[in-house]
N, C-alpha and C positions, 0 to 999 in steps of 0.2 A: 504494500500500500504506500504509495507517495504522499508525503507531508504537506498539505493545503489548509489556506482557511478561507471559509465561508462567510460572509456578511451579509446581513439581510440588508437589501436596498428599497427603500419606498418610491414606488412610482404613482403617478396619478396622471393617466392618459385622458385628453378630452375626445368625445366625442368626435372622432372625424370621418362625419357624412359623407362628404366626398372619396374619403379612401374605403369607406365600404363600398360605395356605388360602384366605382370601379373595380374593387374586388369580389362584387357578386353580381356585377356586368347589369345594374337597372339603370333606367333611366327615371325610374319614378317608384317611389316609396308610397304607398297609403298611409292613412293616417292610423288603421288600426296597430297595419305592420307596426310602423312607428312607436306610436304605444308597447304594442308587444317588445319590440326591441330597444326602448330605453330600459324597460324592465329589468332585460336581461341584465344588459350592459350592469345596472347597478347591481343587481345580483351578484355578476360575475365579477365584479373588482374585489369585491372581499376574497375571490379566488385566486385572484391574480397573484403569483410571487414573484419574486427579482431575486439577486441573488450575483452578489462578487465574488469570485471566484481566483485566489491566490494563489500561487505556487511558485517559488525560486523566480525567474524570472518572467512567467508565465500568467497572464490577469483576462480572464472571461467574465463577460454577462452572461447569465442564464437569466430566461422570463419563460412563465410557464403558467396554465392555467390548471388545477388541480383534475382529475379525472374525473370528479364527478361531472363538470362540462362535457365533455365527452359521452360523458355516457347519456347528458341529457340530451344531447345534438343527434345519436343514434339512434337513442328511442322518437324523435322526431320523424327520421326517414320513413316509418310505413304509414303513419298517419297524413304527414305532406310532405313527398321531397322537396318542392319549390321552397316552403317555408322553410324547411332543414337546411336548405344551402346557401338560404340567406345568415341563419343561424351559425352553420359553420363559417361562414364571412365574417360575421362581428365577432366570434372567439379569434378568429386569424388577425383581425384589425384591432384586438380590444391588447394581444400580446407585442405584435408591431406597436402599437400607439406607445406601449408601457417600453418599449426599445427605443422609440424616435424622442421619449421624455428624458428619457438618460441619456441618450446617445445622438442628439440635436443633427449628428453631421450625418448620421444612417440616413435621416430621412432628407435630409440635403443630395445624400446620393441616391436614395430611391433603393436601395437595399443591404443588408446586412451580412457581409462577408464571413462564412463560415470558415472556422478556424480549424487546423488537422487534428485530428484526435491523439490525445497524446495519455499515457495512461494518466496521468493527476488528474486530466479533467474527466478522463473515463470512470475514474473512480469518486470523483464531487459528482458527477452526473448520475451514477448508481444510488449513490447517496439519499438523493432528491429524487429519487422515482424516476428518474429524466433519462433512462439509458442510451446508450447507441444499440440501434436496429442489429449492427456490426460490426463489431470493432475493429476498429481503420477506416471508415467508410463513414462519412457526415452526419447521414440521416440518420435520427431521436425513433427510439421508440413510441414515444408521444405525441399525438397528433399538433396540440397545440402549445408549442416551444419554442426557443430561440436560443441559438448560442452562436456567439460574437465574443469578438475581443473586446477585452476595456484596459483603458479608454481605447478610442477610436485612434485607429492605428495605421489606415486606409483602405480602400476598395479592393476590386479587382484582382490587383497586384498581390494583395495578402489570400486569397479568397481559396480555400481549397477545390471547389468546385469550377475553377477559372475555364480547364477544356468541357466541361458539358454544360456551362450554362443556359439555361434557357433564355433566359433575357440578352446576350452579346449577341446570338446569331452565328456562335462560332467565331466569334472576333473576339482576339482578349489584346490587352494593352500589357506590356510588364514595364514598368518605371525603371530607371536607374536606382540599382543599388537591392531589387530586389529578382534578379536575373538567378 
């Protein structure tokens, strides 16, 4: 087991309509929806965690929303997947929003550079239910997570997933100095 500390960090994401809408692709919200999903949203902040992550030379965000979300967003799918994936939009927007509050420059770039798994954080990530799918390989066992560097350290260039991006197109940029 590698030597780490954990810090709990307080976030408080606002609401932003706009990054749901795009991430759950409407162009228009009713008012009940609405209703329904400020609900959530307040709901789910008491679920919300943060969490700095230390080791030797090595410092992560983890944001994550507890399981019970999830389990609430699943049992959503057979009664209405339309509503369900709007719901899984605001838990994906509710843990970005809690990333872009600490992390101001994540959402200046429009996304959060996942970091190589290295055992320290494989084991802070155990820790907090937040596992790796795989170890070596990016993806959280958890549907609704985030790990990033802290502080913010740069885009792209740092990004373990740099050749399969979805969002470059297959174009990556590497800066000077991290060649």
């Amino acid at each position: 087991m590698t030597e780490y500390t954990a810090t709990d960090l307080k976030a408080a994401p606002y609401f932003d309509l706009e990054l749901l809408m795009s991430v759950c692709r409407e162009t228009r919200i009713d008012g009940d929806m609405m209703a329904k999903l400020a609900d959530a949203w307040d709901r789910w902040q008491s679920l919300l965690k943060a969490r700095h992550i230390q080791g030797g030379d090595e410092s992560y965000l983890l944001v994550w929303l507890q399981a019970s979300v999830e389990e609430e967003v699943d049992g959503m799918w057979g009664q209405s997947p339309s509503e369900a994936f709007i719901f899984n939009a605001l838990a994906q927007v509710l843990c970005m929003g809690a990333v872009h509050a600490l992390l101001p420059q994540v959402e200046d770039l429009g996304c959060a550079p996942a970091p190589r798994p290295t055992d320290m954080l494989a084991d802070a990530l155990e820790a907090d239910g937040v596992p790796y799918l795989v170890m070596g390989e990016p993806a959280l066992a958890r549907r609704y997570a985030v790990v990033t560097h802290y502080p913010f350290r740069g885009g792209c260039e740092i990004c373990m997933l740099q050749q399969q991006c979805p969002k470059s197109g297959g174009m990556t940029v590497t800066l000077p100095g991290y060649e």
